[in-house]
PABA-648761 format. One record per residue: x, y, z of N, C-alpha, C in turn; chain; residue in three letters. Coordinates in nm, 4 decimals, m for minus. Each point is the difference from the previous one (the first is absolute). Layout:
         nX         nY         nZ        caX        caY        caZ         cX         cY         cZ   chain   res
          X          Y          Z          X          Y          Z          X          Y          Z       A   ALA
...
//
This chain:
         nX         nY         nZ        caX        caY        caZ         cX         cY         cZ   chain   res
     1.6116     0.1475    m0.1026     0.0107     0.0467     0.1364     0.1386    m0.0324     0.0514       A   UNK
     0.0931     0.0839     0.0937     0.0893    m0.0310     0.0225     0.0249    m0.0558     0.1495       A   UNK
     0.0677    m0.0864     0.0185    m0.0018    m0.0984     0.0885     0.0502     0.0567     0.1812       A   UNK
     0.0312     0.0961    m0.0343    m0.0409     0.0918     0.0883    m0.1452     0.1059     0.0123       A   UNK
    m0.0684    m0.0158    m0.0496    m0.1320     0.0392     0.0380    m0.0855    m0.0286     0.1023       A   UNK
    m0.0322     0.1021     0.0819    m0.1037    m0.0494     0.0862    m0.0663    m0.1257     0.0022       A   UNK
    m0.0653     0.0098    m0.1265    m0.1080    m0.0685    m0.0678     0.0687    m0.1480     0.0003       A   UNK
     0.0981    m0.0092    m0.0237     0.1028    m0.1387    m0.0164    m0.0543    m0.1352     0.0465       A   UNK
    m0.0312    m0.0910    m0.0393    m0.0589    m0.0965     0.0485    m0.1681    m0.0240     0.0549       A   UNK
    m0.0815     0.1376    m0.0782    m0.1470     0.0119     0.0657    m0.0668    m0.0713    m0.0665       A   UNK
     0.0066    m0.0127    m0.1632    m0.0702    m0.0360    m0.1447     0.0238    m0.1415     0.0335       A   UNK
    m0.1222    m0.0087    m0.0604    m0.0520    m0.1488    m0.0120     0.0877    m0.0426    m0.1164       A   UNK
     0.0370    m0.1472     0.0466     0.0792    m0.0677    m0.0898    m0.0664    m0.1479    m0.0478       A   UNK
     0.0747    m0.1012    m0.0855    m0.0548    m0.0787    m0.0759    m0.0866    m0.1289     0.1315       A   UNK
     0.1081    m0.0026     0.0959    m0.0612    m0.1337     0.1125    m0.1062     0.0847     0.0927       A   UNK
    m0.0820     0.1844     0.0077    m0.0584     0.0197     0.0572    m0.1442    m0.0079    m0.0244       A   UNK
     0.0212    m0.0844    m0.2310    m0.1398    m0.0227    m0.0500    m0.0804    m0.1132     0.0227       A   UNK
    m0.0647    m0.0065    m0.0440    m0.0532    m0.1741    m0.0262     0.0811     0.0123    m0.1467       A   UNK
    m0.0360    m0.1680     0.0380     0.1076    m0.0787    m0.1096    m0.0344     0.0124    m0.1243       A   UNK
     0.1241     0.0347    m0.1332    m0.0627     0.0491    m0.1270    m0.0081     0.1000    m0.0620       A   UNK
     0.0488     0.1054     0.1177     0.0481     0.1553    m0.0149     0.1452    m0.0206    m0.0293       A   UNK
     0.0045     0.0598    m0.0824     0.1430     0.0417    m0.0500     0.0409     0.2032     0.0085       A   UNK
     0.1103     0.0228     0.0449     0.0490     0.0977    m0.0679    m0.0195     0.0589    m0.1652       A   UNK
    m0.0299     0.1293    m0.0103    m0.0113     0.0832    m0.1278     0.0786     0.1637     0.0030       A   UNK
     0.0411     0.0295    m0.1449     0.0005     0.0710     0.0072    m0.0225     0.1266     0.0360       A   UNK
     0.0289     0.1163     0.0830    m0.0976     0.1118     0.0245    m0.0624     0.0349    m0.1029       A   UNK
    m0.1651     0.0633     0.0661    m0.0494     0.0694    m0.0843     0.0770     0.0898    m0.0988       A   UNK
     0.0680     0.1055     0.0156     0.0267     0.0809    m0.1103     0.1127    m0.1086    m0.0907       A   UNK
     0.0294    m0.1387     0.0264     0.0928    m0.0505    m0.0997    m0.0717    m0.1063    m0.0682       A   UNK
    m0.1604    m0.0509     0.0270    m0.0941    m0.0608    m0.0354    m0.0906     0.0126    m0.1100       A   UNK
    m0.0678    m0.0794    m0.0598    m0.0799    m0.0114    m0.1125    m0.1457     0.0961     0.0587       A   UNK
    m0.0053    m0.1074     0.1597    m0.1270     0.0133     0.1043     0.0400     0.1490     0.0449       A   UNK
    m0.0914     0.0656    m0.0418    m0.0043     0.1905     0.0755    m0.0229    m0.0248     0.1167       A   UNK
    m0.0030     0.0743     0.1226    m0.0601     0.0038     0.1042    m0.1529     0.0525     0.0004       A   UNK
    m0.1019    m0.0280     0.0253    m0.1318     0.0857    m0.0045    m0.0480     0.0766    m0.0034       A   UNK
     0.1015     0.0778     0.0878    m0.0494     0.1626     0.0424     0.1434     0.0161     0.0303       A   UNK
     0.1160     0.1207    m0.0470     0.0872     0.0518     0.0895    m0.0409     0.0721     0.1040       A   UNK
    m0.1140     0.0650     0.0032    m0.0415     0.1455     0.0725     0.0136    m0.0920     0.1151       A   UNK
    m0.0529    m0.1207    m0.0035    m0.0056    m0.0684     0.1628     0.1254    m0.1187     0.0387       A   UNK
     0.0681     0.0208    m0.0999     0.1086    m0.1021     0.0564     0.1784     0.1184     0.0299       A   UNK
     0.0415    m0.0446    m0.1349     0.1515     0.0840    m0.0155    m0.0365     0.1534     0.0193       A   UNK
    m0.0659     0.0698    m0.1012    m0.0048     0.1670     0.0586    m0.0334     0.0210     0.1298       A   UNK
    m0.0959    m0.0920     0.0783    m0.0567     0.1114     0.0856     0.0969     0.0068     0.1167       A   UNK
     0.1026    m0.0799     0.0251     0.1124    m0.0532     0.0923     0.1955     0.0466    m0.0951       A   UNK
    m0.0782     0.0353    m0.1017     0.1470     0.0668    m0.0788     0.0848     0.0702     0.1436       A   UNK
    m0.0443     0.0977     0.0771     0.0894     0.0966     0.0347     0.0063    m0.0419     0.0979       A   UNK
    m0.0434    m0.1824     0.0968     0.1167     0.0017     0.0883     0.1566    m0.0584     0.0012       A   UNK
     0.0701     0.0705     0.0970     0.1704    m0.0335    m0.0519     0.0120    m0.1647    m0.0169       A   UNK
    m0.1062    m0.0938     0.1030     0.0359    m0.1443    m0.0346    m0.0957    m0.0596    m0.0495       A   UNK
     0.1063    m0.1005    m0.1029    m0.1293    m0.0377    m0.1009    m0.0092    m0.1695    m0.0347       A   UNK
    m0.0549    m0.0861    m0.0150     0.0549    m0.1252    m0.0746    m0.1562    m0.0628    m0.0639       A   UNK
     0.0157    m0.0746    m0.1197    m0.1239    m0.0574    m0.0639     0.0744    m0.1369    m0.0194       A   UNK
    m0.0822    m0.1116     0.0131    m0.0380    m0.0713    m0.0611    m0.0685    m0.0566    m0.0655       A   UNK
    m0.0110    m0.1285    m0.1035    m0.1331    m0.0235    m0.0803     0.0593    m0.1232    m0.0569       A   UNK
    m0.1686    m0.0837     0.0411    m0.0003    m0.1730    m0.0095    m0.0937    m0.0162    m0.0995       A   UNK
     0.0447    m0.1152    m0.0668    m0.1320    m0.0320    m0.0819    m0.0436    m0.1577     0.0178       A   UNK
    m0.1022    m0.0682    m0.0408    m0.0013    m0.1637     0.0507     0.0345    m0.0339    m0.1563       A   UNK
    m0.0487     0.0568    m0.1075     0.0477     0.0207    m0.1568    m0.0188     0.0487    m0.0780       A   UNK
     0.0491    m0.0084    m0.1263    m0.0057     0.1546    m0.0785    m0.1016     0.0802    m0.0134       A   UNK
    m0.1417    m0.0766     0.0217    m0.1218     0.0367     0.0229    m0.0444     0.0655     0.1004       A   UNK
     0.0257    m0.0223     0.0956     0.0139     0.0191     0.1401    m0.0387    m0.0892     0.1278       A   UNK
    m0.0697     0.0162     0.0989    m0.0077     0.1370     0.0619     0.1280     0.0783     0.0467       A   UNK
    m0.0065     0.0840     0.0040     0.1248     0.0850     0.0590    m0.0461     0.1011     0.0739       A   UNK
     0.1819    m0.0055     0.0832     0.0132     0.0837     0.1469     0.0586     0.1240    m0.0234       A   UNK
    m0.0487     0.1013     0.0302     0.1266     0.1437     0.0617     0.0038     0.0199     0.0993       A   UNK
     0.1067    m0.0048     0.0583     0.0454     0.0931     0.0832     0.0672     0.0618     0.0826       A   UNK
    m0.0637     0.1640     0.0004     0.0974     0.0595     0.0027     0.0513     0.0781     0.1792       A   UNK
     0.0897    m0.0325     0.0157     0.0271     0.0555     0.1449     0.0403     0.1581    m0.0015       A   UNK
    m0.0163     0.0756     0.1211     0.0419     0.1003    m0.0032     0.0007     0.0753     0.1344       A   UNK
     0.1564     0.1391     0.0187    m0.0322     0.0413     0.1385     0.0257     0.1111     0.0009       A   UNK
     0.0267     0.0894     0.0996     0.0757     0.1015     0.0420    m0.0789     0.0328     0.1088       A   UNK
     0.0145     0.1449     0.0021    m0.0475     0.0996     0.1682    m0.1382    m0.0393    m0.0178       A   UNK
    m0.0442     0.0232     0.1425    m0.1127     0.0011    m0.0146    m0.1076     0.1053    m0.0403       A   UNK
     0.0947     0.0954    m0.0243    m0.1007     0.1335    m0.0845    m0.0391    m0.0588    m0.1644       A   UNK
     0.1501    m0.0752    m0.0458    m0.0302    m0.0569    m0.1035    m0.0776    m0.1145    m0.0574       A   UNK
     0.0018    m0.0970     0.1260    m0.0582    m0.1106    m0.0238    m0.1687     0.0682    m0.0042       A   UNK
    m0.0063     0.0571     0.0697    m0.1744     0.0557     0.0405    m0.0507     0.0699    m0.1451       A   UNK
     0.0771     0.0888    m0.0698     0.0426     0.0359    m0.1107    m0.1279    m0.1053    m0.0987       A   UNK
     0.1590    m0.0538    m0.0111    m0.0625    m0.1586    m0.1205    m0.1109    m0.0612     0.0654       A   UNK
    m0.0346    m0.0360     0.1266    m0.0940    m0.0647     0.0405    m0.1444     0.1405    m0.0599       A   UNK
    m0.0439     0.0889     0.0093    m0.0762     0.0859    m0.0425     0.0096     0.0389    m0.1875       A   UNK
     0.0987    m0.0378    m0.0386    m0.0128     0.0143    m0.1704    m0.0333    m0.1164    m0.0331       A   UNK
    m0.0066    m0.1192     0.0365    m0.0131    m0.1434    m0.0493    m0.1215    m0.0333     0.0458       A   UNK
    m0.0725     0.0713     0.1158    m0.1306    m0.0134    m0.0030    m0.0851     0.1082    m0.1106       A   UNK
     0.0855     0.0806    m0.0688    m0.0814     0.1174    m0.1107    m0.0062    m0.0841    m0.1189       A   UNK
     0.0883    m0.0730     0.0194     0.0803    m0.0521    m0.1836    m0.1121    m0.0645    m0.0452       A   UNK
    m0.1150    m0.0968     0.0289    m0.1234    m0.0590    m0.0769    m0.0161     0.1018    m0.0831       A   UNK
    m0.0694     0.1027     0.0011    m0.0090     0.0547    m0.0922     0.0725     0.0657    m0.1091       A   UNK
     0.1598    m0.0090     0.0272     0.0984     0.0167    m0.1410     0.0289    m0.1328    m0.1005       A   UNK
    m0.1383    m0.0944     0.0750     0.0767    m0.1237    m0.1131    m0.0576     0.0194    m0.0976       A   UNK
     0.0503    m0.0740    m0.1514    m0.0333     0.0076    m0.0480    m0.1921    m0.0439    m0.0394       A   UNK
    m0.0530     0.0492    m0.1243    m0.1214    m0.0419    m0.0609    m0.0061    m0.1441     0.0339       A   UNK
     0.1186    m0.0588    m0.0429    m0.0313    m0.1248     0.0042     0.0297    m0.1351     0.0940       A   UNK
     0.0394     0.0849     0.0872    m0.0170    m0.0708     0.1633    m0.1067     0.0693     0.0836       A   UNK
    m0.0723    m0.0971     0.0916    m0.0735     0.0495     0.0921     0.0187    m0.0494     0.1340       A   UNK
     0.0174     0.0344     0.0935    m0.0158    m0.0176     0.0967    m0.1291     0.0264     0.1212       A   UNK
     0.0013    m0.0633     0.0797    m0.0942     0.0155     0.1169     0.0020    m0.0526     0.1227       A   UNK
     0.0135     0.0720     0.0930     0.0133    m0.0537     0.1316    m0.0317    m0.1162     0.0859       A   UNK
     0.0818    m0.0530     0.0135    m0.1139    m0.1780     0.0437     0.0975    m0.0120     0.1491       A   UNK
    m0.0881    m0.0797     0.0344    m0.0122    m0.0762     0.1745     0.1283    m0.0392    m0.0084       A   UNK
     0.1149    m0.0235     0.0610     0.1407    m0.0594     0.0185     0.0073     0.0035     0.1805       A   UNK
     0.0332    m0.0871     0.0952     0.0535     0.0277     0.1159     0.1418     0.1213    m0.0113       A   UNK
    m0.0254     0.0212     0.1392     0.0739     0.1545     0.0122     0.1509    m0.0848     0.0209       A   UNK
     0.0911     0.0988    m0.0912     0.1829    m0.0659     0.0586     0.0678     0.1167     0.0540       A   UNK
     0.1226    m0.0082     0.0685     0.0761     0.1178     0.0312    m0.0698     0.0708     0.0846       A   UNK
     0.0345     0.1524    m0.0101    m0.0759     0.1107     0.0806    m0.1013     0.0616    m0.1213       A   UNK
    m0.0008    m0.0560    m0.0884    m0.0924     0.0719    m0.0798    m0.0448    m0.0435    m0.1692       A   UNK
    m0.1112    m0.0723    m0.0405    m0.0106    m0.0945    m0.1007    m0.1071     0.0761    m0.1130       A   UNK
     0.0003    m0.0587    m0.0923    m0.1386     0.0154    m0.1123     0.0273    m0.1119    m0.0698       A   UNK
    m0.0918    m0.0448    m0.0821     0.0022    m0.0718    m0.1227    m0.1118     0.0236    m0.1174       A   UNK
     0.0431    m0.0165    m0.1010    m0.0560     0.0293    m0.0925    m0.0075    m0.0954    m0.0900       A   UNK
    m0.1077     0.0234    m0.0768    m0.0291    m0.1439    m0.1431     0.0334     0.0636    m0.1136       A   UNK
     0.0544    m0.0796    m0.0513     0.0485     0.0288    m0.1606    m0.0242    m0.0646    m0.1239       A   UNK
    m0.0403     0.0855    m0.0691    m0.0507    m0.0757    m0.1641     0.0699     0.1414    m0.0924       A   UNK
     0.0809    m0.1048    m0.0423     0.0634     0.0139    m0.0786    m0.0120    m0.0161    m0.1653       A   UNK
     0.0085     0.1019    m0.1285     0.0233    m0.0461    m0.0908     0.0872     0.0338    m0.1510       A   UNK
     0.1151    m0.0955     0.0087     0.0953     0.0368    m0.1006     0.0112    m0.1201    m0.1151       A   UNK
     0.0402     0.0510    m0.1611    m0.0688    m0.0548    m0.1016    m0.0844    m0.1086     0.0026       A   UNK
    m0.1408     0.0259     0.0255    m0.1240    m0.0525     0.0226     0.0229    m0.0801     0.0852       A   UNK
     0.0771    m0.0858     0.1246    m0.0158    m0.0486     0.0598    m0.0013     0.0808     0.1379       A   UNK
    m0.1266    m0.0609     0.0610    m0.0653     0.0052     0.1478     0.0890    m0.0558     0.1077       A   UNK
     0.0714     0.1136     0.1123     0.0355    m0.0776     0.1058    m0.0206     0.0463     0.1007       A   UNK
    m0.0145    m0.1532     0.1178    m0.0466     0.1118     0.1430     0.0753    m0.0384     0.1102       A   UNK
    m0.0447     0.0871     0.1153     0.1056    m0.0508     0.1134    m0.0093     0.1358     0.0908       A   UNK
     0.0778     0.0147     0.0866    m0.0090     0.0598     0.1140     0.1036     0.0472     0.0309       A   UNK
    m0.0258     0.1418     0.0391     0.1099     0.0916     0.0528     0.0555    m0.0249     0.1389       A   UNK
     0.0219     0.0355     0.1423     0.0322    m0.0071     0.0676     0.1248     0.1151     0.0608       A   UNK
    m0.0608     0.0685     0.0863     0.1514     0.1096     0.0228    m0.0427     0.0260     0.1119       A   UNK
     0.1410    m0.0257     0.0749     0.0353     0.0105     0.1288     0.1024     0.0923     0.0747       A   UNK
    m0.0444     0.0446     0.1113     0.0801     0.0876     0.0345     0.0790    m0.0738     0.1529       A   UNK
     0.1212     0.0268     0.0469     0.0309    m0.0860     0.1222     0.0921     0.1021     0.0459       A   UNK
     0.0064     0.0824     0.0762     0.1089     0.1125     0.0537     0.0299     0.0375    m0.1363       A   UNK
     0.1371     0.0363     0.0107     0.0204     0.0881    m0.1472     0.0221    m0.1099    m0.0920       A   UNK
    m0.0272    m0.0820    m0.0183    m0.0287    m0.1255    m0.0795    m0.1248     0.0360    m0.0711       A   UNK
     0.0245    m0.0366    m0.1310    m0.1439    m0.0099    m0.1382     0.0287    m0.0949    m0.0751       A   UNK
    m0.1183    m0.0626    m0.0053     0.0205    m0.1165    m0.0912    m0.1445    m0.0751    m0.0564       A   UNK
     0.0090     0.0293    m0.1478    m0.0959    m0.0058    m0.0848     0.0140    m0.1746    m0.1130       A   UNK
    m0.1058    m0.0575     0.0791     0.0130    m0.1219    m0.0890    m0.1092    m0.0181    m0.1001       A   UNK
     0.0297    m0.0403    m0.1210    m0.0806    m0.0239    m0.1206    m0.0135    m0.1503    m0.0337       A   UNK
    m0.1238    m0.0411    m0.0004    m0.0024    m0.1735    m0.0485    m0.1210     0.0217    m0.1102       A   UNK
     0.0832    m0.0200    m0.1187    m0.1371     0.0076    m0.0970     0.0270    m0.0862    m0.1395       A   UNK
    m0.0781    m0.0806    m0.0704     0.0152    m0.0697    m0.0672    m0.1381     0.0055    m0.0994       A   UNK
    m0.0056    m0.0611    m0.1392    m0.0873    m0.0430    m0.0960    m0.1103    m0.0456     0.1087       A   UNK
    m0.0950     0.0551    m0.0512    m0.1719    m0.0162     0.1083     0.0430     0.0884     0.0823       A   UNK
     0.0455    m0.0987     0.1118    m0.0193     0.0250     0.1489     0.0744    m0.0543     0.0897       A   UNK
     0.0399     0.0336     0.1090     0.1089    m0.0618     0.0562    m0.1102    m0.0398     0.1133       A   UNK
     0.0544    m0.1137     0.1111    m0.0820     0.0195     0.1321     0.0665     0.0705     0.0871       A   UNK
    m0.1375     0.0570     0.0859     0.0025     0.1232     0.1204     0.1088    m0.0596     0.0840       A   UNK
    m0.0410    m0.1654     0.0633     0.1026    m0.0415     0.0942     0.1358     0.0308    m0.0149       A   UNK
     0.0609    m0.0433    m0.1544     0.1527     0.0115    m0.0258     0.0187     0.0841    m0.0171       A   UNK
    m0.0876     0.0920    m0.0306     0.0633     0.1485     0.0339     0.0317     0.0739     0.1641       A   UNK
    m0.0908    m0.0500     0.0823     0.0119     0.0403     0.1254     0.1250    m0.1024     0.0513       A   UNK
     0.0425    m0.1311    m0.0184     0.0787    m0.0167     0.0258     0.1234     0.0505     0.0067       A   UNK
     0.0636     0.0306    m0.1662     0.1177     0.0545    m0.0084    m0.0006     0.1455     0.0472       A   UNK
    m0.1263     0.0584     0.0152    m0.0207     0.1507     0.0927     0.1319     0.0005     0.1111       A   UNK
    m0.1429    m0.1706     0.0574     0.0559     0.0178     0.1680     0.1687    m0.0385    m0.0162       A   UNK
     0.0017    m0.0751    m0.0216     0.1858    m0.0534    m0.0566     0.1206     0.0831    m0.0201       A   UNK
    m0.1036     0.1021    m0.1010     0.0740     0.1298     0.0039     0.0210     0.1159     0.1020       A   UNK
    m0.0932     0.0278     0.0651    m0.0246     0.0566     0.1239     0.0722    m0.0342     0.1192       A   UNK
     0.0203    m0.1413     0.0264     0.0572    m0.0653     0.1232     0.1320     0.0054    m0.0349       A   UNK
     0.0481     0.0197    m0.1669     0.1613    m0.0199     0.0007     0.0718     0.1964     0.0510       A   UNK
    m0.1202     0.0753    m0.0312     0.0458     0.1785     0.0196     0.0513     0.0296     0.1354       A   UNK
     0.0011    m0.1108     0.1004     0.0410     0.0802     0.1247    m0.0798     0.0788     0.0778       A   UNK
     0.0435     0.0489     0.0725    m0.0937     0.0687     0.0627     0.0696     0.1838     0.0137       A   UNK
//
């Protein structure tokens, strides 16, 4: 992301985790795939501002995405309506399903995730938020299961850093 970007300073950084999170590679430069693109990087591809990050606590995990994103609001509304379609472009071997999360921004969902790549099981929770022409989709998912709380945390964390 370039340091002139909108987006500049929105993404959660290493002192906005609990302690033990480290910085990782992005997904596409990672071992760890992302779960689903349909609901993270594609479905937010075509707005002009963009930035990802991604934490892990260790090589195992659990780990964070995420990914910020903006433009007009024809566009943001855009991605906000394809990223609610995308469950069903994930793959066979992710599932998702809609679960209880408090509402963030002007406009929230969350979703559960089970995940599975060479035979190992992982789960965790989607989260995507919409805030004016602000989008921002956080992923916390790890081996088992991650907890609901730390996921709603770094939600809200993430949410309160987008501005308004």
């Amino acid at each position: 992301m370039s340091a002139t970007s909108p987006l500049a300073g929105m993404e959660l950084t290493a002192s906005d985790l609990p302690y033990g999170w480290a910085p990782s590679p992005p997904a596409a430069d990672s071992s760890v795939t992302s779960p689903c693109s349909a609901i993270t990087a594609d479905a937010t591809a075509h707005l002009p501002n963009q930035a990802e990050v991604d934490f892990q606590q260790s090589e195992d995990g659990p780990f964070l995405q995420e990914i910020l994103a903006g433009g007009s609001a024809q566009q943001t509304q855009a991605a906000w309506s394809a990223v609610q379609k995308a469950p069903s472009l994930c793959a066979a071997s992710t599932r998702l399903a809609t679960t209880p999360f408090q509402s963030y921004g002007d406009a929230s969902y969350a979703l559960a995730l089970t995940a599975t790549r060479a035979g190992v099981t992982y789960g965790g929770d989607v989260v995507v938020i919409r805030k004016g022409q602000n989008f921002a989709e956080v992923v916390v998912f790890g081996v088992g299961s991650v907890q609901p709380a730390l996921v709603q945390q770094m939600a809200a964390k993430a949410v309160g850093k987008l501005g308004s």
